[in-house]
N, C-alpha and C positions, 0 to 999 in steps of 0.2 A: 306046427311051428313052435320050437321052443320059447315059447315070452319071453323068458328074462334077457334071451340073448337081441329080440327086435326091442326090448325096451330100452336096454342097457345102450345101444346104439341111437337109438330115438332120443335120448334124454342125455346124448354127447360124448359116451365112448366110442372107438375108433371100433372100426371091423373091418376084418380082411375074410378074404377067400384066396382058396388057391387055384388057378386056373390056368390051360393049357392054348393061351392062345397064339394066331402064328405072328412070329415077328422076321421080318425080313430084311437084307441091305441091299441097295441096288446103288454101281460105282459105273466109273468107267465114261470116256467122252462123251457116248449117244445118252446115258441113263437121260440125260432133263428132256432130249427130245424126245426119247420112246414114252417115257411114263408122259409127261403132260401130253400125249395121243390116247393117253388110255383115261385117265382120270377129271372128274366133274370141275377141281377147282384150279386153282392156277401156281402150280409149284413154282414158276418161275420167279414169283413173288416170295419165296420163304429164303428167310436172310437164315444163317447159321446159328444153331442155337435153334430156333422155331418153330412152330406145330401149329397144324391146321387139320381139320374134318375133310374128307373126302370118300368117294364113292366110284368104285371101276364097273361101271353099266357094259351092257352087251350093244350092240347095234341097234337094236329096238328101245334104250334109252330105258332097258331095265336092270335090275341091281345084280350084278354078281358079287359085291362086295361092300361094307361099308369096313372104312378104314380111318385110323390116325396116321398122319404123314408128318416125318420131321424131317430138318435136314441136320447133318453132324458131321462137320468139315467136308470132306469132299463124299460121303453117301447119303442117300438116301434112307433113310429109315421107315418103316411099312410097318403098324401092327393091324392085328385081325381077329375077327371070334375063331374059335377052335373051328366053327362048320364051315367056314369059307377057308380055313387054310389050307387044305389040298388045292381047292380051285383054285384061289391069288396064286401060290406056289407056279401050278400049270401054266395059267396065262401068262404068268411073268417070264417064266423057265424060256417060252417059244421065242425071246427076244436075247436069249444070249447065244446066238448062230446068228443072229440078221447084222450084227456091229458089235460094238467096245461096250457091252453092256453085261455086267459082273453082278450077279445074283448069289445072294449068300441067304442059307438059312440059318437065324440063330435061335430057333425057337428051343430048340434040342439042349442049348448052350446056355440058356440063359431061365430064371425059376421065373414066374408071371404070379404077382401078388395085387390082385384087385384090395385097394383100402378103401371102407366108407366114413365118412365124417370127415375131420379135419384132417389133412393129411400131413400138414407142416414140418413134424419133428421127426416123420419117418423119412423125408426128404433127405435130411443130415446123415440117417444114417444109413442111406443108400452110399455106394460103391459112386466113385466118381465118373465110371462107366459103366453105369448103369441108363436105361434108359425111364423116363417118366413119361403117361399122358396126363392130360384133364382127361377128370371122367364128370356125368353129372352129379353123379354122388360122391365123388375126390377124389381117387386118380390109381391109373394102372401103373406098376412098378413092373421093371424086365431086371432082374437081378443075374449079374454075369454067376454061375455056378458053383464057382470059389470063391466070391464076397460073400456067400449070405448069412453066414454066422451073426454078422452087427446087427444085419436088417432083421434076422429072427429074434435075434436079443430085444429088438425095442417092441417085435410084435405081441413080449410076453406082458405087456399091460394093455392089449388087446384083444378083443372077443374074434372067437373064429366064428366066419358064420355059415351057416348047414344051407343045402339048397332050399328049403319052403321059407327060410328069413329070407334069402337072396331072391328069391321069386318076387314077397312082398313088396321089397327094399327097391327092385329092379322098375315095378310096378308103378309103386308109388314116386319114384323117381321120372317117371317118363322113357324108360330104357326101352327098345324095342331088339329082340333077338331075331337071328336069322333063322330060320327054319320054324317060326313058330307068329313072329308079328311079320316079317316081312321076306321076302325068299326072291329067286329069278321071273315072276309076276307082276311084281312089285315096279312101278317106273318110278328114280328116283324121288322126283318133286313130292310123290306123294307121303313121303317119310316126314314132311315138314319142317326138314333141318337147314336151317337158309344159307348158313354158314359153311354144307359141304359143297356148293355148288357156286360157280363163279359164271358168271354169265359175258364177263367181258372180253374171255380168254378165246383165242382162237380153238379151231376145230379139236375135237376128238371122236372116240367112237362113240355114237350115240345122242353126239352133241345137238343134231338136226332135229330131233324129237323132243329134247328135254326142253331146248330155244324156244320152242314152237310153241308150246305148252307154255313157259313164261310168257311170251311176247303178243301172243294171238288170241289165246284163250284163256282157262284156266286146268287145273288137275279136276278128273271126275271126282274122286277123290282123297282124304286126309288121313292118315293117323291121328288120330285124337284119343283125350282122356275120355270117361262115360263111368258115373255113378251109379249105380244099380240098387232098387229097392228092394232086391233078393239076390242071391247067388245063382250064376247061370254057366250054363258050358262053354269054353270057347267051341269057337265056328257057330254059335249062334246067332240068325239072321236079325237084324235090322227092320223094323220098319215103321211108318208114321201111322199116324191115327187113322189115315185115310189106307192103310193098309199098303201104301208106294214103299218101292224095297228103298232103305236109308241106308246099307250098308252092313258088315258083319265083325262080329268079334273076337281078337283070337286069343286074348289072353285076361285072364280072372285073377283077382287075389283078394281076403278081406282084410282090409284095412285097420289095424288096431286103435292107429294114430286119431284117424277120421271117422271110425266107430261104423264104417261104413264098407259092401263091396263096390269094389275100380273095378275097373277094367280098361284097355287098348283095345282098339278099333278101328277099321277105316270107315268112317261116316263120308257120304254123301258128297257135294258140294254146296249144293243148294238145305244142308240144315247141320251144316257146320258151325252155325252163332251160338256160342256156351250160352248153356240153360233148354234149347232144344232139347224137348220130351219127344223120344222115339219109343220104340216098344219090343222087345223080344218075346212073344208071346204075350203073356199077364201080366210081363215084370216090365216096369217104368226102368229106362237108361238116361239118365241126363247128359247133353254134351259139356264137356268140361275142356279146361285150358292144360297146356301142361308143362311141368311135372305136375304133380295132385301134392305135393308136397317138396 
């Protein structure tokens, strides 16, 4: 990992990355009914202009997607990580035969520029159809294809950043990727994002499972942070002193910042209180909260 480029960013310059991920529009009279049948949170509630976290689960109340949702006059706006965009794509695709429901892809259309650190002044010189999320570490840009001359001019007093700072950066931010922290295994709750999940909204697919799991019991369970007092593999197993399995790890990175290696993980339920000493072999994992940073 190049230093200068995680420190230059660690110590408050901007960084971007360029990334393929899918963005999608969904119109049309049925769109509010079909999607809130598919999705964890409650779009009925997004006024115009608006954005929320969400996640499109399979029937067993596990993740096919985690997603940002807006609304933008009369569409719907959908983005995605590049691994789920064929899949979102499919699932959505099957709903424009069943009613008035108008599925546009504009991933193709539009450049995808993740910014980390402050993202403020790139805002300005986004295209005014352009689309924005929050991100944890400051926000994903959808640049229409013939705006982005402005948006590249302001990137020239920012760091690009290479995948091993983005691994870091992702890390120590609490990001969790698809195919790698969390995949169709995965039941939502256990991502520990409170805010993709709406528990007051009526039915969806999946909704019986995830309810159940809030209201009855709890997740087996979590993604969580985990400090490490050596460097270890992901998929390396979890477990307590008394040797009971705690859970497994899927992603590593060492920390510049905290002089220390992270890692993500799902722990346990029962030794998910930060500061819980688990063990991966010889190597001490402390539970931690998150982002680590």
């Amino acid at each position: 990992m190049p230093e200068n480029i995680y420190d230059k960013v660690r110590n408050g310059a901007a960084g971007y990355r360029r990334e393929g991920r899918g963005l999608f529009a969904v119109s049309g009279s049925e769109a509010l009914r079909f999607l809130d049948g598919l999705i964890t949170n409650d779009v009925k509630t997004l006024e115009d202009g608006g954005s929320m976290l969400a996640a499109f689960p399979n029937a067993q109340g596990r993740l096919l997607a985690a997603v940002s949702f807006a609304k933008r006059g009369e569409r719907f706006i959908i983005e995605t990580e590049s691994a789920t965009r064929e899949k979102l794509w499919q699932n959505l695709y099957r709903f424009t035969f069943a009613g008035d429901f108008i599925l546009e892809d504009l991933s193709d259309t539009h450049a995808n520029f993740e910014v980390f650190g402050d993202s403020e002044k790139f805002r300005a010189a986004a295209a005014s159809d352009a689309f924005v999320f929050e991100r944890p570490y400051g926000a994903g840009f959808f640049i229409p294809n013939g705006s982005t001359g402005e948006f590249e001019t302001a990137l020239n007093d920012a760091v690009e950043i290479d995948d091993e700072t983005f691994e870091t950066l992702r890390i120590e931010s609490g990001v969790p990727l698809y195919g790698k922290d969390m995949d169709e295994t995965t039941v939502v709750p256990e991502l520990g994002i409170d805010d993709m999940i709406s528990y007051k909204k009526g039915c969806y697919i999946g909704q019986e499972i995830i309810a159940r799991i809030h209201f009855r019991g709890h997740i087996a369970k979590r993604l969580s942070g985990l400090e490490l007092s050596q460097e270890l593999d992901a998929g390396s197993e979890l477990k307590t002193a008394e040797d009971k399995n705690a859970g497994l790890i899927t992603s590593v990175r060492f920390s510049p910042k905290l002089d220390k290696h992270i890692a993500l993980g799902f722990v346990r339920y029962d030794f998910l209180e930060p500061g819980t000493k688990l063990f991966a072999g010889g190597t001490e994992c402390v539970v931690s909260t998150l982002p680590f940073i």
